[in-house]
C-alpha positions as CSV (number, residue, x, y, z in Angstrom):
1,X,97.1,96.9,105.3
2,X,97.4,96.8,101.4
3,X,97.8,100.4,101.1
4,X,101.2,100.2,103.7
5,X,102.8,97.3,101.5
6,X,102.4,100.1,98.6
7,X,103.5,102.7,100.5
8,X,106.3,101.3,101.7
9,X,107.9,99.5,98.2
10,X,107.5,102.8,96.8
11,X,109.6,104.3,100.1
12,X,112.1,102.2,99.4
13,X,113.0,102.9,95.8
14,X,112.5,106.7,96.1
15,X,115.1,105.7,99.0
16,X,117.3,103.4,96.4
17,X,117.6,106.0,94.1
């Protein structure tokens, strides 16, 4: 479960920048 919350926050700033 931990390694989805990492996964996913770095998802979302490869997808912000």
């Amino acid at each position: 479960i931990i390694v989805g919350i990492i996964l996913s926050s770095r998802a979302g700033q490869s997808r912000a920048e």
